[in-house]
SEZAVO-446365 format. One record per residue (C-alpha): y, z, x. Coordinates in steps of 0.2 Angstrom, whole numbers, padded with zeros to 4 digits, always signed. Layout:
<recs>
YZX/...
</recs>
This chain:
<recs>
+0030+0050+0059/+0012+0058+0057/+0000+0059+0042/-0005+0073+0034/-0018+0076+0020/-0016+0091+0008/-0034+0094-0002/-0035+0101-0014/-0053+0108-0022/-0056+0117-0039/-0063+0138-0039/-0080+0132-0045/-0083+0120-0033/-0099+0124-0024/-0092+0128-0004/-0105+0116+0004/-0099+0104-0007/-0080+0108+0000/-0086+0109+0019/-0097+0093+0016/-0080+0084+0009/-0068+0090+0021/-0080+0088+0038/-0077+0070+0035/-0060+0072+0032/-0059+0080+0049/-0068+0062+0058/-0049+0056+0055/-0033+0058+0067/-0025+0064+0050/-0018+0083+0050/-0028+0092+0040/-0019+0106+0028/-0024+0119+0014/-0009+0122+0003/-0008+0139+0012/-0006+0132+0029/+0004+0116+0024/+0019+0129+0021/+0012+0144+0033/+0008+0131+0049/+0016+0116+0042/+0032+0118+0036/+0038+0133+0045/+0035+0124+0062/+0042+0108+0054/+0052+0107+0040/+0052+0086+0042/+0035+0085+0036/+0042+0085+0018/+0048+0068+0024/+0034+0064+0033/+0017+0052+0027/+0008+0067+0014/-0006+0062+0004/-0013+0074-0008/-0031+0072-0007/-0039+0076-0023/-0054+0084-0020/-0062+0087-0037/-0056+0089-0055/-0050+0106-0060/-0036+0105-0048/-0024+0095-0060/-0011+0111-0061/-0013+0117-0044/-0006+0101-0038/+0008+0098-0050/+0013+0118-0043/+0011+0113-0026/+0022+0097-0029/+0036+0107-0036/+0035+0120-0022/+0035+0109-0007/+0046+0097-0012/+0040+0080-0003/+0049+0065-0002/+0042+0052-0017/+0033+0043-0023/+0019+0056-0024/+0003+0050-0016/-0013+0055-0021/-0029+0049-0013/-0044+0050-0024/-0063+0046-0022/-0078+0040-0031/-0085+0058-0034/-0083+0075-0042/-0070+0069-0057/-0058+0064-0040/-0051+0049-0051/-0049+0057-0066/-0038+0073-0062/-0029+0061-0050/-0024+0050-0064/-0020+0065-0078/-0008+0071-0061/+0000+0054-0060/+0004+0053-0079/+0013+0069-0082/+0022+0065-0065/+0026+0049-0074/+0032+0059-0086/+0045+0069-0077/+0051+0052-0068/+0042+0055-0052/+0036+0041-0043/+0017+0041-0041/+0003+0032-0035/-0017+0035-0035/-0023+0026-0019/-0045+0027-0025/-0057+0021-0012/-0077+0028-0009/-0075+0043+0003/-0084+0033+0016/-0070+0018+0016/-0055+0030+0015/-0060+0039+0032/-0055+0021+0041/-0040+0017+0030/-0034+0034+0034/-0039+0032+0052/-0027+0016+0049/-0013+0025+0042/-0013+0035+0057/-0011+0021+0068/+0002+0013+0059/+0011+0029+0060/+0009+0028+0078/+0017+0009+0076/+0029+0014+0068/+0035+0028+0080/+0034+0016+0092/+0046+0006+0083/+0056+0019+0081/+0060+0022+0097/+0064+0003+0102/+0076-0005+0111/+0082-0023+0112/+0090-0032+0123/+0102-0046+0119/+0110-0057+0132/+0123-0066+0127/+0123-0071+0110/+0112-0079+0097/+0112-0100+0099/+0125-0110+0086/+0111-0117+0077/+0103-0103+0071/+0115-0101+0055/+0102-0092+0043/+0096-0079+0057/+0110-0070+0058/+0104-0052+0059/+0115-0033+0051/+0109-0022+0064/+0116-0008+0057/+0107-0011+0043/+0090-0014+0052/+0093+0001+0064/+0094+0012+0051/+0079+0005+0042/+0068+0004+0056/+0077+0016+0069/+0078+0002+0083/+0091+0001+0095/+0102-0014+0101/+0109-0019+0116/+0121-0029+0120/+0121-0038+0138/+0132-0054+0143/+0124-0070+0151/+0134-0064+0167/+0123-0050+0171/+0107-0061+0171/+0116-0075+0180/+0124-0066+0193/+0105-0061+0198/+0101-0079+0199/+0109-0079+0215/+0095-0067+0224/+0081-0074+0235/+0063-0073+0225/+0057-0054+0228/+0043-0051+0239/+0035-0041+0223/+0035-0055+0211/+0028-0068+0221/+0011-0063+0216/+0018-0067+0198/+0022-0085+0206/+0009-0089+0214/-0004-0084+0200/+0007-0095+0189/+0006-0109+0200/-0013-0109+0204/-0018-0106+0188/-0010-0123+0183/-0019-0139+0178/-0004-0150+0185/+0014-0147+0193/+0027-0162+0186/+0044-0153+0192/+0050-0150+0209/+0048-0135+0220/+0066-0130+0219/+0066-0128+0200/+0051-0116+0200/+0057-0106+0212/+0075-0104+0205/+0065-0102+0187/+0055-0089+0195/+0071-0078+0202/+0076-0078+0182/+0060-0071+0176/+0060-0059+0190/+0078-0055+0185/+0074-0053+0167/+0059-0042+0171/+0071-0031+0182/+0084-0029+0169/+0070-0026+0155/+0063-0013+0166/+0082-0005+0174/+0087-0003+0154/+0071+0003+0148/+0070-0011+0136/+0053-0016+0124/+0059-0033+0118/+0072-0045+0123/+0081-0061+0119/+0092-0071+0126/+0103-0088+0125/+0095-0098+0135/+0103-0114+0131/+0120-0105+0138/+0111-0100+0154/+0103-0117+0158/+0121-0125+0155/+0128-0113+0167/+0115-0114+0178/+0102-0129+0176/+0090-0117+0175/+0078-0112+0160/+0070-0097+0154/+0055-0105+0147/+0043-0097+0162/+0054-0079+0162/+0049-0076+0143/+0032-0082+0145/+0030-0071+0159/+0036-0055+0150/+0027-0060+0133/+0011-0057+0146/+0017-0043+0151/+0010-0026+0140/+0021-0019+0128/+0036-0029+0131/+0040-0046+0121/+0056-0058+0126/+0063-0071+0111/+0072-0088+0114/+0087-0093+0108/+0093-0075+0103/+0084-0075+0088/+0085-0058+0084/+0072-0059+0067/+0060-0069+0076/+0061-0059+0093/+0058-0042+0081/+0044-0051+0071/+0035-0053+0090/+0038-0034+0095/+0030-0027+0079/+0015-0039+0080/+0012-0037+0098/+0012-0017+0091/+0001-0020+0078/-0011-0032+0084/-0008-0031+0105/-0007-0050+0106/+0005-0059+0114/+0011-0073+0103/+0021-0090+0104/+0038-0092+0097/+0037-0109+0090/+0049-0120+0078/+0039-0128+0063/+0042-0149+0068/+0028-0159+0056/+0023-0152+0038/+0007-0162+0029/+0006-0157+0012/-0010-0168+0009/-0019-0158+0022/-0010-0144+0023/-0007-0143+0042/+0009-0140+0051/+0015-0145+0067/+0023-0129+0078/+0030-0134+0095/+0041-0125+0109/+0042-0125+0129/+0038-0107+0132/+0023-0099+0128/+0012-0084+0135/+0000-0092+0147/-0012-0078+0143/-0016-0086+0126/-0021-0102+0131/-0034-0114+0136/-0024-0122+0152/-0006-0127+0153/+0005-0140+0165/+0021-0136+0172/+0034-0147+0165/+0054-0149+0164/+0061-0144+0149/+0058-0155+0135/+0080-0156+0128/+0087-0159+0144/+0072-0164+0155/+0078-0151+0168/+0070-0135+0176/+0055-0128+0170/+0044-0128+0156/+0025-0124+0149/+0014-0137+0140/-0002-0127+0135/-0018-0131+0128/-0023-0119+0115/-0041-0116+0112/-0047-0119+0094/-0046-0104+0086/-0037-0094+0071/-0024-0087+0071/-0011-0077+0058/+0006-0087+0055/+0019-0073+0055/+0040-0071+0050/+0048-0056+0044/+0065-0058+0039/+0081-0052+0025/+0096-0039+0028/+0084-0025+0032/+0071-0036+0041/+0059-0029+0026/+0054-0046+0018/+0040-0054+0029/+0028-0072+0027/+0010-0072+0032/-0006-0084+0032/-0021-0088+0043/-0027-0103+0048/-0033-0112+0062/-0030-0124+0078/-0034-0139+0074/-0026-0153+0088/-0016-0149+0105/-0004-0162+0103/+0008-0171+0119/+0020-0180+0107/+0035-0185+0120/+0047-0181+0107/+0045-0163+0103/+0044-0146+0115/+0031-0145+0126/+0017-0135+0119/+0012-0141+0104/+0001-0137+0092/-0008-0143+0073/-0015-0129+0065/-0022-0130+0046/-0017-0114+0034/-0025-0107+0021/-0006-0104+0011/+0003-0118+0004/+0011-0127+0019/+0026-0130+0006/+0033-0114+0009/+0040-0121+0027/+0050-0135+0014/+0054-0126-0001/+0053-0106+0004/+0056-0102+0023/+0063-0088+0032/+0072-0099+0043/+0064-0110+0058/+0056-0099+0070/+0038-0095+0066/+0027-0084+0076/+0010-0087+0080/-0003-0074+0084/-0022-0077+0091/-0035-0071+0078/-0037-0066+0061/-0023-0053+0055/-0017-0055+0037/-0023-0041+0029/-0019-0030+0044/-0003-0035+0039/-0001-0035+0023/-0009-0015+0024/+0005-0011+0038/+0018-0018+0025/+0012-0007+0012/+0010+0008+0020/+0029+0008+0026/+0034+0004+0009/+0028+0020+0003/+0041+0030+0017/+0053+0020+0028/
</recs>
């Protein structure tokens, strides 16, 4: 989906003042249209650019009427938005258009920045477009099915497919497990032996590692064979079945580029990962939410798989329910980070805050990497408002990014 910006200038306006206007509109990755060529290049080469992300860029004042002629003719999908600026009555005309759009029960919106901070939140826009092409054309992989517990993550793909445009596919457990059975590929033995190396401690046998290493070379085959961008599986099922975990096979294609893997077949929580690894090109831990302190608003998050990539230093470990196989206990550097969950039928509703590491914790009771980390929202929301268990935790600062992404779908998809 692509953005395109449609100006629109009164007669009188002086023409340096037009090229000086429209020369920085052109510093953008935005398409660029005239109301002549919107309909002479643009829609007669495409008509799905009605559909598309249009903002009518109101140039000056004056141009009041020649906008609400050009929103009759070219029929775009609403709400109408109109981008104004500081200068040149922008403001004005663009909020005399809105009311008599209003009027005529035509959803509108003004979006008003300085000229100079609309050329980077347009250059934004064009990125999120680009997220959400990549989106689009996603496919998930499921093996086998989500775990028992997971009663309020129950996912309508129908409805999330044709929301987002995202494919599901359904694989079972056999297919992975019957791959358990290969000897560990010459090719992903590098994977291995950085793995181990980069290790601050082995406490699980050689055996274990290497049959946990034929499933994440298994899993990476299948992702790659099946053109898949995200995948989640039942790992529970397949450690029953087989003693063996898939806590190192999902860290190892969260490090991968472009590709995330979710535990549990947890379908919200694996979809939350893919679109911020999109959005913000971080990997990020899939974690449960195991302490909550009110008093110092901190909250305890804690699994046995985490990207290595985003951490301090880590040990090799069994997994921490059935003390078999493998498992990751990372250190975490102190840093922020941006709590994220998106959630509801459509996978439209989302949960965001910031805050920051503050402990690595090695509580015998709990998975293995665990961290504290204090946010700057309530931490009763995990008690009293939570999108189920599974929160995902990315490195750095990213609320606002966010919150802007959310918005900006909101006006089309």
């Amino acid at each position: 989906m692509t953005v395109n910006i449609i100006t629109f200038f009164s007669t009188v306006t002086p023409k340096q003042r037009i090229s000086t206007i429209t020369a920085k509109l052109k510093n953008t990755n935005a398409n660029l249209y005239t109301v002549e060529s919107f309909f002479e290049k643009g829609v007669k080469r495409d008509k799905s650019i009605r559909e598309q992300h249009n903002y009518l860029f109101v140039g000056t004042g004056g141009t009041e009427n020649d906008i609400a002629q050009f929103i009759s003719k070219a029929k775009l999908n609403s709400p109408i938005l109109l981008l104004s600026h500081e200068g040149s009555n922008s403001l004005p005309a663009a909020m005399e258009i809105r009311t008599a759009l209003q009027l005529q029960n035509i959803p509108a919106r003004i979006i008003h920045d300085s000229l100079e901070n609309l050329i980077p939140r347009i250059n934004e826009w064009c990125d999120f477009s680009e997220v959400i092409s990549r989106i689009q054309s996603s496919r998930i992989g499921v093996f086998g099915k989500s775990s028992s517990w997971l009663i309020a993550s129950n996912l309508d793909r129908s409805a999330v497919s044709r929301k987002w445009g995202v494919e599901f596919k359904d694989y079972p457990m056999k297919t992975l497990i019957d791959m358990t059975k290969d000897d560990l590929w010459e090719e992903f033995s590098p994977h291995l032996q950085q793995f181990l190396s980069e290790a601050q401690g082995i406490e699980c046998d050689n055996k274990h590692i290497q049959q946990s290493a034929i499933v994440a070379q298994a899993l990476a085959a299948l992702v790659k064979n099946h053109e898949l961008d995200a995948v989640t599986l039942e790992c529970f099922d397949l450690l029953e079945k087989t003693d063996i975990s898939a806590c190192y096979a999902t860290s190892h294609l969260n490090t991968l580029e472009g590709i995330v893997a979710g535990c549990e077949g947890d379908l919200p929580s694996t979809f939350t990962m893919m679109v911020s690894k999109f959005l913000t090109h971080q990997s990020a831990f899939m974690a449960n939410v195991v302490d909550v302190n009110v008093d110092n608003n901190s909250v305890v998050f804690a699994h046995c798989t985490v990207p290595t990539t985003i951490l301090e230093s880590y040990k090799i470990m069994t997994h921490y329910e059935t003390d078999k196989s493998v498992a990751i206990r990372g250190r975490f550097p102190f840093r922020d980070i941006t709590v994220f969950k998106m959630f509801g039928k459509e996978l439209t509703d989302f949960w965001v805050a910031e805050g920051v590491i503050t402990k690595n914790l090695t509580n015998e009771n709990q998975c293995r990497t665990q961290i504290r980390a204090t946010l700057t929202e309530p931490v009763s929301y995990f008690l009293n408002l939570s999108l189920a268990n599974h929160h995902i935790i990315i490195p750095g600062k990213h609320k606002r990014r966010i919150y802007d992404f959310f918005d900006f779908i909101q006006r089309r998809l």
